[in-house]
C-alpha positions in Angstrom: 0.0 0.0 0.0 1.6 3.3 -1.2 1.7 5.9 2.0 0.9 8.8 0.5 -2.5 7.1 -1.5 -4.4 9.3 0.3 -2.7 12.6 -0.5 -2.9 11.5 -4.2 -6.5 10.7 -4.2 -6.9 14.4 -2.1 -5.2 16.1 -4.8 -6.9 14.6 -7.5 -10.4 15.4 -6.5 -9.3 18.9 -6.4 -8.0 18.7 -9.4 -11.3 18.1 -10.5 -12.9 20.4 -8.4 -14.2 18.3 -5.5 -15.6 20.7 -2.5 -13.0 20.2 0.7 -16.0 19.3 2.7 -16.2 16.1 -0.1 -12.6 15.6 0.5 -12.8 15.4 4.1 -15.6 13.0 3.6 -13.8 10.6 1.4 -10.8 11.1 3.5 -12.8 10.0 6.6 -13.5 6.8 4.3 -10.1 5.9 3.4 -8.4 6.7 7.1 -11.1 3.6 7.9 -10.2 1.6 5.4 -6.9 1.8 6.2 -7.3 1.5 10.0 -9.4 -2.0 9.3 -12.7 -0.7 10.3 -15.2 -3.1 10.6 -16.8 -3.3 7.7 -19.2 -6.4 8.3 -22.6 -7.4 10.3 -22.1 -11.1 11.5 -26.1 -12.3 12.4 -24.7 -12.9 15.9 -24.5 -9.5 16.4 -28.0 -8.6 15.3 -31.4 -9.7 16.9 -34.7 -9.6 14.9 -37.1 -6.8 15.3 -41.0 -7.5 16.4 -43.6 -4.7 17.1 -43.0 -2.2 14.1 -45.6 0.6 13.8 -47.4 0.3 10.7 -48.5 3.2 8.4 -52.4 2.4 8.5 -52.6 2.5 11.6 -51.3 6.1 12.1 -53.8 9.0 12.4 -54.5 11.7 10.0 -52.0 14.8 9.4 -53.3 17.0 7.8 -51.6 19.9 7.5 -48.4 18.4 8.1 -46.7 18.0 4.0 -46.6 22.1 5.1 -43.1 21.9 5.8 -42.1 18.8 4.0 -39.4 18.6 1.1 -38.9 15.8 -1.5 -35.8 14.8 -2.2 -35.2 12.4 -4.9 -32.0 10.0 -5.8 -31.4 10.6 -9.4 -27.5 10.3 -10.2 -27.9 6.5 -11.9 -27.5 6.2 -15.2 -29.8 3.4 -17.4 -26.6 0.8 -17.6 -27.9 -2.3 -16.5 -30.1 -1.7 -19.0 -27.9 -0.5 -21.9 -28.1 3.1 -22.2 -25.8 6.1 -21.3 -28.8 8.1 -20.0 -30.9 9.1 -17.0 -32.6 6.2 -15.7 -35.7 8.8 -15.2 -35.9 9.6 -18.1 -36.6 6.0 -19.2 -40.6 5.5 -20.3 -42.1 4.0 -17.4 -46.1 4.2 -18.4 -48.3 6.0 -20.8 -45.9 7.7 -22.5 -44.7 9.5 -19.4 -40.8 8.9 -18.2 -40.0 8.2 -14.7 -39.3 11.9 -14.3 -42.5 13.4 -15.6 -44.5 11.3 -13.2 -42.2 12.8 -10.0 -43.2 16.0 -11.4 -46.8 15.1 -11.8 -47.3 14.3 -8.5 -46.0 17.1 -6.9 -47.9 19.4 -8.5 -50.6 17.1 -7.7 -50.1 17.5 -4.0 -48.8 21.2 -4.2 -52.4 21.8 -5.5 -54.4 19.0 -3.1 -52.8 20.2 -0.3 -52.1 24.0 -0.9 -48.4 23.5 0.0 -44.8 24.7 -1.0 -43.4 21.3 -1.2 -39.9 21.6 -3.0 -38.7 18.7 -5.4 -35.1 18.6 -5.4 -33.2 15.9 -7.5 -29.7 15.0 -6.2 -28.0 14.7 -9.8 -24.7 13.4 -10.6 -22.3 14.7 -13.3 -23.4 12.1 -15.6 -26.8 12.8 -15.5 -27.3 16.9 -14.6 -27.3 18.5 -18.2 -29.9 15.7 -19.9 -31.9 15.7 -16.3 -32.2 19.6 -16.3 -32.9 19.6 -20.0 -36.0 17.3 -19.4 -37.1 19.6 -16.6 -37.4 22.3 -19.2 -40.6 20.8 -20.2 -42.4 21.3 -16.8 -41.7 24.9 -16.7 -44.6 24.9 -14.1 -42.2 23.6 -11.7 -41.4 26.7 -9.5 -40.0 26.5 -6.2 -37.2 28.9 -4.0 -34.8 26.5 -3.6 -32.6 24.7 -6.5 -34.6 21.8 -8.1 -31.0 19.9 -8.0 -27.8 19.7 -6.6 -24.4 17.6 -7.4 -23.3 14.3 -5.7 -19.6 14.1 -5.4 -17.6 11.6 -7.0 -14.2 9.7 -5.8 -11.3 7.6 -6.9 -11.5 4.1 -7.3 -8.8 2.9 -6.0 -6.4 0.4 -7.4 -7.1 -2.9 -5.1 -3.4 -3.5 -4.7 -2.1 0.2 -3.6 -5.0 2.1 -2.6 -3.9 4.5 -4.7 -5.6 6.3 -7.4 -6.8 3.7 -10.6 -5.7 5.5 -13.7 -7.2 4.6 -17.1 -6.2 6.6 -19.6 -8.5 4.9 -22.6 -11.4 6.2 -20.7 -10.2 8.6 -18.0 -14.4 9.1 -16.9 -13.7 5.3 -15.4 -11.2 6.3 -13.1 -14.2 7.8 -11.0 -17.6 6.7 -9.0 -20.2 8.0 -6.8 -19.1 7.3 -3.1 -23.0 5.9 -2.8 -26.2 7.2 -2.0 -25.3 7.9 1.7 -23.7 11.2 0.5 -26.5 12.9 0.1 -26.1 14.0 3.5 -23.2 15.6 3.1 -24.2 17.1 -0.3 -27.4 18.5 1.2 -25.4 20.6 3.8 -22.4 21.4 1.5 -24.5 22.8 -1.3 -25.8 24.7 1.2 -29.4 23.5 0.7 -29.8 22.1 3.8 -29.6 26.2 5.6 -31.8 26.8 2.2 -34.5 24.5 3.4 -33.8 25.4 7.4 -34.5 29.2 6.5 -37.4 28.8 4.7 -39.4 26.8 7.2 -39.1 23.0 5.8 -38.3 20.9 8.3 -38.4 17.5 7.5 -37.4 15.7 3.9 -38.6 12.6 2.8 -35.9 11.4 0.2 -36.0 8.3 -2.0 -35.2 6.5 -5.3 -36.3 8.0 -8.7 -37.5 4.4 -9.7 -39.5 3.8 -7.2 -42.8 5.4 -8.2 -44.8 4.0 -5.2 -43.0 6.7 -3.0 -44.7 9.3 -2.8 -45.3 11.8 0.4 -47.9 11.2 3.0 -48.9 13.4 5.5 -49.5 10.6 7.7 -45.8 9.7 8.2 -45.2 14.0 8.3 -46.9 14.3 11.4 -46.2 11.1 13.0 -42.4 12.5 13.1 -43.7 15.8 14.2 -45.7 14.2 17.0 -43.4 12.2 18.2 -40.3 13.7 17.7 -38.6 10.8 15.3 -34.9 12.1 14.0 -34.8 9.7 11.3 -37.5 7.1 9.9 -37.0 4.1 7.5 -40.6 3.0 5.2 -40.1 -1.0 5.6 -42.1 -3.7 4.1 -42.2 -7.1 4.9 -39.8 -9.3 3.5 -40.6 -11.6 0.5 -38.7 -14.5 -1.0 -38.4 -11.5 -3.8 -36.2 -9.4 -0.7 -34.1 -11.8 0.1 -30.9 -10.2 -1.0 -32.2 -7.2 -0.6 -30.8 -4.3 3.0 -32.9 -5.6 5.7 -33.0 -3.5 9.5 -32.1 -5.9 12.7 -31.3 -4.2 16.2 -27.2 -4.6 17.3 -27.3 -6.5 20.3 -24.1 -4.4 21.7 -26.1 -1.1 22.5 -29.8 -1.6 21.1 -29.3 0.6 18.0 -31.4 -0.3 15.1 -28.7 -1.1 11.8 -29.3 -1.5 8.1 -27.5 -4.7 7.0 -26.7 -5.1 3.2 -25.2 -8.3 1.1 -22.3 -6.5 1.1 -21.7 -6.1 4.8 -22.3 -9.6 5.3 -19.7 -12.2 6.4 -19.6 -15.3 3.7 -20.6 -17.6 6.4 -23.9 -15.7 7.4 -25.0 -15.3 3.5 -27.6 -18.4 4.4 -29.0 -16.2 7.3 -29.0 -13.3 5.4 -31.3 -14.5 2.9 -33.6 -16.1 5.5 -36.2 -13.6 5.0 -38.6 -15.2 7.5 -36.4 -14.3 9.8 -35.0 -10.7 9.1 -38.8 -9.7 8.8 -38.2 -6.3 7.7 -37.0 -4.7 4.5 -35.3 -0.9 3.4 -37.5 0.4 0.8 -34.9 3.3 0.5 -37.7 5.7 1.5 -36.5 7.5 4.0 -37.7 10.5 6.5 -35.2 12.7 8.5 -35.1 15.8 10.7 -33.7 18.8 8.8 -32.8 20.5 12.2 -31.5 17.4 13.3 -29.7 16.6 10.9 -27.9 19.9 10.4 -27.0 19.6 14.4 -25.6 16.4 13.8 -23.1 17.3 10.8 -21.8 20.9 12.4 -21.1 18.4 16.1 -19.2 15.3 13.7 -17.4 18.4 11.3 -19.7 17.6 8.3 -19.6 13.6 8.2 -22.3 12.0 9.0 -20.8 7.9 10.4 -22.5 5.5 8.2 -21.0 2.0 7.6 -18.3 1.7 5.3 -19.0 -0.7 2.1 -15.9 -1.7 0.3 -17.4 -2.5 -3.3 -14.9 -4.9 -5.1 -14.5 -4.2 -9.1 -12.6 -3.6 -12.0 -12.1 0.0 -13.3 -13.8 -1.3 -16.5 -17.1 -2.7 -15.5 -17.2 -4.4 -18.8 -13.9 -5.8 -19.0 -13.3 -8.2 -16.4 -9.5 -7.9 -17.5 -9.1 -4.5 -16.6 -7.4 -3.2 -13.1 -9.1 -4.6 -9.8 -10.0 -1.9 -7.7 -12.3 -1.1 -4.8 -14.7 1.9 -4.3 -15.7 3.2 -1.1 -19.4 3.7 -0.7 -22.0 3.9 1.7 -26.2 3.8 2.1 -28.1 6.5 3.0 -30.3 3.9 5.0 -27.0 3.3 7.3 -27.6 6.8 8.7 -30.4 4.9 10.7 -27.8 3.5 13.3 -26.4 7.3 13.4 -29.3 9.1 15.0 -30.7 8.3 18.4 -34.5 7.2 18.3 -34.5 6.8 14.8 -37.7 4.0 14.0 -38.8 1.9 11.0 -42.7 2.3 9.8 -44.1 -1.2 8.2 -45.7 -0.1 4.8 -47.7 -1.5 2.1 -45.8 -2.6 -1.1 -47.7 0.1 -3.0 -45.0 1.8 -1.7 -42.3 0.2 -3.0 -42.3 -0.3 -6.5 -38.7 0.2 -8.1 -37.4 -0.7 -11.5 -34.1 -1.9 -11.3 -34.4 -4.3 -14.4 -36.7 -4.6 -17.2 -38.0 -7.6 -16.1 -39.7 -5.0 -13.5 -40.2 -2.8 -16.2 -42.3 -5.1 -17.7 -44.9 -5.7 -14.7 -45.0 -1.6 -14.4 -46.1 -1.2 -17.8 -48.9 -3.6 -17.7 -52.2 -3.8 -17.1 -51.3 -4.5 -13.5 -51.1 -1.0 -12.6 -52.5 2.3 -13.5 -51.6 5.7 -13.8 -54.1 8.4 -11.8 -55.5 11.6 -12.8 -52.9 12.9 -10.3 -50.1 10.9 -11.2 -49.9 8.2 -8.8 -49.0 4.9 -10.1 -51.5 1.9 -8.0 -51.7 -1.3 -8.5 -55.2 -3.2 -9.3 -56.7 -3.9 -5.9 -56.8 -7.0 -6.6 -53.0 -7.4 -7.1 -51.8 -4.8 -4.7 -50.3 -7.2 -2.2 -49.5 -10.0 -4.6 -47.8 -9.0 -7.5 -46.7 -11.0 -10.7 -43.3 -11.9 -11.1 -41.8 -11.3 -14.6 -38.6 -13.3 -15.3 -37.1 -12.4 -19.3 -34.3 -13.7 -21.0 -31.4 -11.4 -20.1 -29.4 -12.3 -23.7 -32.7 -10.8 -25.5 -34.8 -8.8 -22.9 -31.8 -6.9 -20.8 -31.3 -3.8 -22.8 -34.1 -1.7 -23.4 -33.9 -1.3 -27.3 -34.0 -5.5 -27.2 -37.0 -5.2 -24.6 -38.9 -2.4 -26.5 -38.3 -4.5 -29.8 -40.2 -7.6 -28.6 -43.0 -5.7 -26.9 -43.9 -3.9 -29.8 -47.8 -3.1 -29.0 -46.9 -3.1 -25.3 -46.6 -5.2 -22.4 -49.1 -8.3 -22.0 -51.6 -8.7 -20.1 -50.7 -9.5 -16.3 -53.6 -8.9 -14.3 -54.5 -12.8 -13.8 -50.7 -13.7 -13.8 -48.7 -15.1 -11.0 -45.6 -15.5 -13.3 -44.0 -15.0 -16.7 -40.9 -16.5 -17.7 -39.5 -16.7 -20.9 -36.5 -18.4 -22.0 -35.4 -17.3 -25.8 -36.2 -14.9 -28.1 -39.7 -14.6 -28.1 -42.0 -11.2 -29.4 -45.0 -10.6 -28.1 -48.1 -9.6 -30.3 -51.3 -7.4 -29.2 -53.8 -8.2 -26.9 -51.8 -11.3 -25.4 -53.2 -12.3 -22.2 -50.9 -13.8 -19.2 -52.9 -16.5 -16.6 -51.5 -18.3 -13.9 -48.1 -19.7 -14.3 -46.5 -19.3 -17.7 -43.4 -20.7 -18.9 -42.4 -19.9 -22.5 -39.5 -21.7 -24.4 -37.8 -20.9 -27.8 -34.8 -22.4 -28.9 -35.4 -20.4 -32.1 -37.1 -16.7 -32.6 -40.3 -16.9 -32.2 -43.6 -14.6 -32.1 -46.8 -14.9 -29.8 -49.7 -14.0 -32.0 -51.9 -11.1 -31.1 -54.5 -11.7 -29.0 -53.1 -15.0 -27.6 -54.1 -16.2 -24.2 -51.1 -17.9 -22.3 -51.9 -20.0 -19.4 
């Protein structure tokens, strides 16, 4: 390990005009990398949880979205699905991207409620100029703070040194987001956080741009006004679908309540990770916190906020397994939940938590399954809120979204009676084609479903 990797990676975020306060963060990271912080969550540490509030059973609030901001995670870019662009700005129903629906419904509840609430989009440099483009078609969007604000970026870090990964073919790789657990940070150092303070906002609910399901609710506002709750975490519970998803447990060392990912897990807990029966209760990444709070809490810890430290394993070239190991350091913004005392989880309904991480889930958003309301909320058929089709597509022909798009030509199917879709092959789907039950489809060569087929 090279002593002065640190100094280098310092100096090279400057270089690129990295704010000090990001420096110090990322410095903060690599001084615990290198001092062998404990990185992982053995399951002997952690004890279930039991007795979690749940949203329906909270009272009314009305009133309380007054001092409310949204806050909305949208520095990813569509790779996992093949494109260089905003994932928001992906079609996700009727014609309407991720982003327009966002925008949608908060005018929708600006207007129901007769509120300020701010939108803010934390961007990221690879998705700011085509995100703020897009925005220029809801010019109806006004508000007194910025609409969006930068996420820093770091060094990877060659695996080997710790120093700096360079790459000269495509310099841009040399680079990542330190994870969505900078937001903190960024809020404060972008000086939005004092923006929001000043102006009367007082709490921020903050989640994924894909996740269409989360959406503010004045319930949970005033249920952390009531009873003063510094930080809040929407849960659902877990699924076999969850199972390697960030599930909350309470650390049996001093009773605090931690977010435990796959990544934080020790090889010989991975069985217990996944045992969903167990770990009851799952991050939806829609998250609540104190403003004031959380501004007290950065100026006492000099602008970091402690959240565990996830050493992500890679190679500079995501797409060439050949290139130069290195590691990034990252964090989750759900791992502030073991940094604020009193912090709670709220059990929600999966109508909250709908994201769209492949296009397998793409799939199921754009069908019949759910619809898209006058105000822009996306619900699912009452009759399939709380058991939803699973979609499962050939990743060598359904992956990418021109491949997707190009086999769903008249749209998705019909899922409303399905429990399951999987198709194995290359397979494009007519009109009208109706999913039932169980379906398994097999092609060894391409092959077209009729219009108007029923399946099942």
């Amino acid at each position: 390990m090279s002593s002065d990797g640190l100094e280098q990676a310092q100096q090279k975020m400057r270089d690129a005009g990295q704010s000090e306060a990001a420096i110090h963060s990322f410095s903060h990271a690599y001084e615990r990398l290198v001092d062998g912080a404990e990185t992982l969550l053995p399951s002997g540490d952690l004890e279930p949880l039991s007795d979690v509030a749940a949203l329906e059973e909270l009272p009314s609030g009305s009133g309380a979205l007054a001092t409310v901001a949204v806050i909305k995670l949208n520095g990813g870019l569509a790779t996992t699905m093949g494109l260089r662009s905003p994932k928001s700005l992906i079609e996700a129903r009727d014609g309407n991207s991720f982003l327009d629906i966002i925008v949608g419904q908060t005018l929708a509840l600006r207007r129901r409620h007769e509120v300020g609430l701010p939108l803010l989009l934390m961007d990221s440099e690879a998705t700011q100029r085509a995100t703020l483009s897009a925005l220029e078609l809801h010019p109806d969007l006004t508000q007194a703070v910025p609409i969006e604000f930068l996420q820093s970026m770091v060094p990877k870090l060659d695996a080997e040194r710790l120093e700096p990964v360079s790459w000269p073919k495509q310099p841009a790789l040399e680079w990542c987001p330190p994870g969505h657990g900078d937001i903190y940070g960024a809020l404060a150092r972008t000086g939005i956080l004092a923006s929001l303070l000043e102006q009367g906002y007082r709490h921020a609910m903050i989640a994924n741009a894909d996740n269409l399901g989360a959406s503010p609710d004045e319930r949970i506002a005033a249920h952390m006004t009531r009873e003063a709750i510094p930080f809040l975490m929407e849960v659902v519970e877990g699924t076999a679908a969850d199972r390697k998803g960030g599930h909350v447990a309470r650390r049996r060392s001093d009773g605090s309540l931690v977010l435990r990912e796959t990544a934080q897990t020790p090889p010989e807990d991975q069985e217990s990770f996944r045992d969903y029966r167990r770990w009851r209760y799952y991050n939806t990444n829609n998250l609540w916190v104190d403003l004031k709070v959380l501004a007290d809490t950065l100026d006492r810890h000099d602008g970091v906020l402690e959240l565990g430290l996830i050493i992500n394993p890679k190679t500079v070239d995501p797409r060439d397994a050949s290139s130069p190991r290195v590691i990034q350091l990252e964090s989750a913004m759900g791992a502030a939940i073991a940094s604020f005392a009193g912090a709670q989880i709220l059990r929600v309904p999966r109508s909250r938590f709908i994201p769209v991480k492949t296009t397998d889930d793409l799939l199921v958003l754009r069908s019949d399954v759910y619809a898209l309301t006058e105000d822009m909320q996306v619900v699912a058929a009452p009759e399939r809120a709380d058991n939803l089709p699973l979609a499962e597509l050939d990743p060598d022909f359904y992956r990418l979204l021109d491949d997707f798009d190009a086999r769903f030509p008249s749209g998705p199917p019909s899922l409303i009676e399905a429990e399951r879709l999987t198709v194995r092959g290359d397979v494009t789907f007519g009109a009208g084609v109706v999913v039932r039950g169980a379906v398994e489809i097999d092609a060894v060569e391409p092959r077209t479903i009729e219009d108007t087929t029923l399946a099942g």
